[in-house]
N, CA and C atoms as an extended XYZ file, in Angstrom:
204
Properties=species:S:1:pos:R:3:atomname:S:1:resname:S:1:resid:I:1 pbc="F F F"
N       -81.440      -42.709       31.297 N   UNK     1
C       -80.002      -42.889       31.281 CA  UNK     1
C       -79.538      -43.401       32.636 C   UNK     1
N       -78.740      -44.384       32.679 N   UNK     2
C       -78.071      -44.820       33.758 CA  UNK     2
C       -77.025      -43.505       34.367 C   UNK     2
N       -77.005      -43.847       35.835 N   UNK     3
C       -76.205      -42.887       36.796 CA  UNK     3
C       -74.836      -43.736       36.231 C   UNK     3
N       -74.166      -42.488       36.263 N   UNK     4
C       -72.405      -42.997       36.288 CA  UNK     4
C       -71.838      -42.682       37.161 C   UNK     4
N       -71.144      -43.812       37.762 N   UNK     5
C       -70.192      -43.747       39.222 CA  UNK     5
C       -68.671      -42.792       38.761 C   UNK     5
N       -68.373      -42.467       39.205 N   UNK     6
C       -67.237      -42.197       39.495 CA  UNK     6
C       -66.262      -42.944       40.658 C   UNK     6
N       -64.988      -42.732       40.677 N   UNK     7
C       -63.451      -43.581       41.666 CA  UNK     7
C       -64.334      -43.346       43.083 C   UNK     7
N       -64.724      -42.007       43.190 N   UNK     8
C       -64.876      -41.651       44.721 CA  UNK     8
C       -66.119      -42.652       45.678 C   UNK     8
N       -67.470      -42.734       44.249 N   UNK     9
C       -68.426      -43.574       44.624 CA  UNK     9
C       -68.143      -45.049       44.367 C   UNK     9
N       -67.290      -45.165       44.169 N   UNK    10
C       -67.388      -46.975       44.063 CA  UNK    10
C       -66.620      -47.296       45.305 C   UNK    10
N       -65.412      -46.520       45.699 N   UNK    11
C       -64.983      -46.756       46.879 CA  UNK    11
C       -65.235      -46.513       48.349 C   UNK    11
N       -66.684      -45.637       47.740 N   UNK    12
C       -67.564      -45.441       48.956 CA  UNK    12
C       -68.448      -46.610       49.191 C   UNK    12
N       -68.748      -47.488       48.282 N   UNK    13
C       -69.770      -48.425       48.095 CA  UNK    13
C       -69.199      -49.563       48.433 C   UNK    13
N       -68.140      -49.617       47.941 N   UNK    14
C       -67.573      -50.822       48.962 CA  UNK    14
C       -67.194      -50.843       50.028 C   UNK    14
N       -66.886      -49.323       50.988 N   UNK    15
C       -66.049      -49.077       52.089 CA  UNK    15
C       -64.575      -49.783       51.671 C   UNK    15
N       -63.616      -48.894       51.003 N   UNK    16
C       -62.576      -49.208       50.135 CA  UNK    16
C       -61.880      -47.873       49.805 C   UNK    16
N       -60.381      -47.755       50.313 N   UNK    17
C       -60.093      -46.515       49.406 CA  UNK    17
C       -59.941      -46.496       48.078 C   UNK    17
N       -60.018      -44.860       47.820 N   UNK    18
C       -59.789      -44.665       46.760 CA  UNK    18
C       -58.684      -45.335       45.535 C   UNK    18
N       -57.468      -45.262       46.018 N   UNK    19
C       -56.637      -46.062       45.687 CA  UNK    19
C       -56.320      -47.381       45.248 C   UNK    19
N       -57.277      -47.862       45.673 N   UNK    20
C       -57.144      -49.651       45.972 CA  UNK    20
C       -58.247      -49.620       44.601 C   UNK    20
N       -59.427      -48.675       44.799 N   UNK    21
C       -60.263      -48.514       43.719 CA  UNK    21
C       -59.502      -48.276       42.306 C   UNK    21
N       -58.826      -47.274       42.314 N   UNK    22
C       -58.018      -47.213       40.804 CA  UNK    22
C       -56.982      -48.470       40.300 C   UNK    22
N       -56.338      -48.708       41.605 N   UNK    23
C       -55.441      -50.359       41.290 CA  UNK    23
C       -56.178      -51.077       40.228 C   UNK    23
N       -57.417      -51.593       41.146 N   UNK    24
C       -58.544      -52.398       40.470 CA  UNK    24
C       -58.899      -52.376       39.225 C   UNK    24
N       -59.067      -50.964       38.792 N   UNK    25
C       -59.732      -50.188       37.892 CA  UNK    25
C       -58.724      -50.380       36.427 C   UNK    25
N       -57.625      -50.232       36.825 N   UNK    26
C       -56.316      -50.170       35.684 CA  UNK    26
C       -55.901      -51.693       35.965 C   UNK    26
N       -55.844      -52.367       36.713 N   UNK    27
C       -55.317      -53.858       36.320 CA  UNK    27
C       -56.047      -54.591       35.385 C   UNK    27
N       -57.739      -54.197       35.998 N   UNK    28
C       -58.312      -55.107       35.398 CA  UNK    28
C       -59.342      -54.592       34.055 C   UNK    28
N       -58.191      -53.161       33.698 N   UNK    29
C       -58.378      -52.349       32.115 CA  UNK    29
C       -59.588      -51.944       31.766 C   UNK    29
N       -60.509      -51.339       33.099 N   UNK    30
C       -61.745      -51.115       32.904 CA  UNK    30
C       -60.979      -49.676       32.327 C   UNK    30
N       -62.122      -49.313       31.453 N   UNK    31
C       -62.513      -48.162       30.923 CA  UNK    31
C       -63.724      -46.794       31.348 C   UNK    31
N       -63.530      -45.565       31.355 N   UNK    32
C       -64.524      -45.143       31.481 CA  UNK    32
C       -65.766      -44.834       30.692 C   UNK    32
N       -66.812      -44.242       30.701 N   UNK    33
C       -67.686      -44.466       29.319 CA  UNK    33
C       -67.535      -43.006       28.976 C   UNK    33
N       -67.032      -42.028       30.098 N   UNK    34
C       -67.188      -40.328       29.888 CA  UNK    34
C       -66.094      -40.116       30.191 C   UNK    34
N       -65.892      -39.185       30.183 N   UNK    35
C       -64.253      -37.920       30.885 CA  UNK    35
C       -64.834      -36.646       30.655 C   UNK    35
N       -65.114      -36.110       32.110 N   UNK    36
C       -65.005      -34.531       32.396 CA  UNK    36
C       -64.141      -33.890       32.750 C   UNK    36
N       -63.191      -33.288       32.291 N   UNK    37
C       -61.893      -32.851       32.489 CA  UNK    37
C       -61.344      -33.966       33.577 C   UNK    37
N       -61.096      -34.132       34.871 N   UNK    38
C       -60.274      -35.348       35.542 CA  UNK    38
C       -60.970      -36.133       36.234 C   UNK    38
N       -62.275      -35.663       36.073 N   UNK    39
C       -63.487      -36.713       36.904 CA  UNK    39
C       -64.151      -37.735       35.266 C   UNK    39
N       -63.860      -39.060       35.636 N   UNK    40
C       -64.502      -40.209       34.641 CA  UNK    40
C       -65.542      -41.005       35.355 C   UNK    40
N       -66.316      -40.963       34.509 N   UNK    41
C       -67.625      -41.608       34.821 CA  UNK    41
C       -67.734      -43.136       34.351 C   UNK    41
N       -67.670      -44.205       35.569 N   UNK    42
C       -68.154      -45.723       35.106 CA  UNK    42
C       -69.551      -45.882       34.718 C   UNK    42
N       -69.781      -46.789       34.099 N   UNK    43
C       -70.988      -47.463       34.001 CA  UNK    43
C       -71.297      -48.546       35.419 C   UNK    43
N       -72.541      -48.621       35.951 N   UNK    44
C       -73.064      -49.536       37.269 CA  UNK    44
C       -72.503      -50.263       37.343 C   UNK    44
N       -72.479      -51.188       36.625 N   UNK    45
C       -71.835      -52.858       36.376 CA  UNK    45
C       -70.378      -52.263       36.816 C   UNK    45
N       -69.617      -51.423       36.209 N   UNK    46
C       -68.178      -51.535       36.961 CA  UNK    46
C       -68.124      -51.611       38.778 C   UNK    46
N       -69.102      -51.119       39.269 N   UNK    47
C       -69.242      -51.416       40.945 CA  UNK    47
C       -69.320      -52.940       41.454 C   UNK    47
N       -70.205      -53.912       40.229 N   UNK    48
C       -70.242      -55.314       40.670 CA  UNK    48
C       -69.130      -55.889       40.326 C   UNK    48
N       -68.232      -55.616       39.182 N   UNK    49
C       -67.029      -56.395       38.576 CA  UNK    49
C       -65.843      -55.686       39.515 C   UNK    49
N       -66.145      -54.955       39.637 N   UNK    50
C       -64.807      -54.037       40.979 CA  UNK    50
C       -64.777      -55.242       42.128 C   UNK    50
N       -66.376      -55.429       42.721 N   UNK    51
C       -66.546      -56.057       43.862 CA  UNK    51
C       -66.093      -57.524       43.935 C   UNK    51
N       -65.748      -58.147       42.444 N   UNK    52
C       -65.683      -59.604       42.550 CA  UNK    52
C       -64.044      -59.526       42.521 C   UNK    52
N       -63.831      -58.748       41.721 N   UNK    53
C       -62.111      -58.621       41.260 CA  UNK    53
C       -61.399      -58.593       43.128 C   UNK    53
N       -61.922      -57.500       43.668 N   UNK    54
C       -61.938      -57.471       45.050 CA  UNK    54
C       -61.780      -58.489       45.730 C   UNK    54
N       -62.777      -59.086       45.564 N   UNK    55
C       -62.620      -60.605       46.520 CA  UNK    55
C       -61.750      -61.925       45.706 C   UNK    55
N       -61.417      -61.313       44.839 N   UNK    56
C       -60.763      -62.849       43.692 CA  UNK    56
C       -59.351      -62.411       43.815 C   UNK    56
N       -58.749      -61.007       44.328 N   UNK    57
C       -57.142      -60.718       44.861 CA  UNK    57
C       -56.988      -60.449       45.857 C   UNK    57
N       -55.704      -60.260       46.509 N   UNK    58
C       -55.184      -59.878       47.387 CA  UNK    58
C       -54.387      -58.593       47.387 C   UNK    58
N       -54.996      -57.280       48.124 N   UNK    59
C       -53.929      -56.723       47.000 CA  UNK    59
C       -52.809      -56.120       47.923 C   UNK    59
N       -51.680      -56.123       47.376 N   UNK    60
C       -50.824      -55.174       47.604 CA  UNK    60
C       -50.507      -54.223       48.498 C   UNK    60
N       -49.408      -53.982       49.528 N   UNK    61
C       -49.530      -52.947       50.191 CA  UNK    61
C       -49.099      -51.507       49.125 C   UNK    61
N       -49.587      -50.770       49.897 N   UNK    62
C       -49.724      -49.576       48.694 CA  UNK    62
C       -47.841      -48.816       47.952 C   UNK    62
N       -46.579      -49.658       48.797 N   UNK    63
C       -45.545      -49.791       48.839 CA  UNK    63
C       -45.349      -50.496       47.551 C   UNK    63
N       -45.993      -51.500       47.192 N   UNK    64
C       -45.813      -52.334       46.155 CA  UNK    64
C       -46.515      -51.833       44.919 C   UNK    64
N       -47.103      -50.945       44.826 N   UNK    65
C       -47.721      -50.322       43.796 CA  UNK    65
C       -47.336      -48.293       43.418 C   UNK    65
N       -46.351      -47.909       43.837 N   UNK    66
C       -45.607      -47.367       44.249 CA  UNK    66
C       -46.223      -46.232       44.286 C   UNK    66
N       -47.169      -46.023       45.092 N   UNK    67
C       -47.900      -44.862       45.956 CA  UNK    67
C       -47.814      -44.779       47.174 C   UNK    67
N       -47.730      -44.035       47.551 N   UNK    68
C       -47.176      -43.483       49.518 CA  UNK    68
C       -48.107      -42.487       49.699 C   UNK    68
């Protein structure tokens, strides 16, 4: 069985907060494959499609996405 990432490890893997990680995550309507009560588990491939989405925007100060 493949390891499943979770928000915390993908934004460790890119050196990326957390935040910027979920932006990503909900714009670009990824899904998780599990849910343990509030921790969701990605599949690998969401770390490489995170990483391109990453470099293909610009994102937002965190003002514009209305988290402080």
């Amino acid at each position: 069985m493949e390891k499943l990432l979770t928000v915390k490890d993908i934004a460790y893997e890119l050196g990326i907060s957390p935040w910027k990680v979920e932006y990503l995550l909900r714009r670009n309507h990824l899904v998780p494959v599990i849910r343990i009560g509030n921790i969701r588990g990605f599949e690998a491939d969401t770390l490489e499609i995170v990483r391109e989405r990453l470099l293909d925007e610009s994102l937002p100060d965190n003002r514009d996405i209305g988290l402080r």
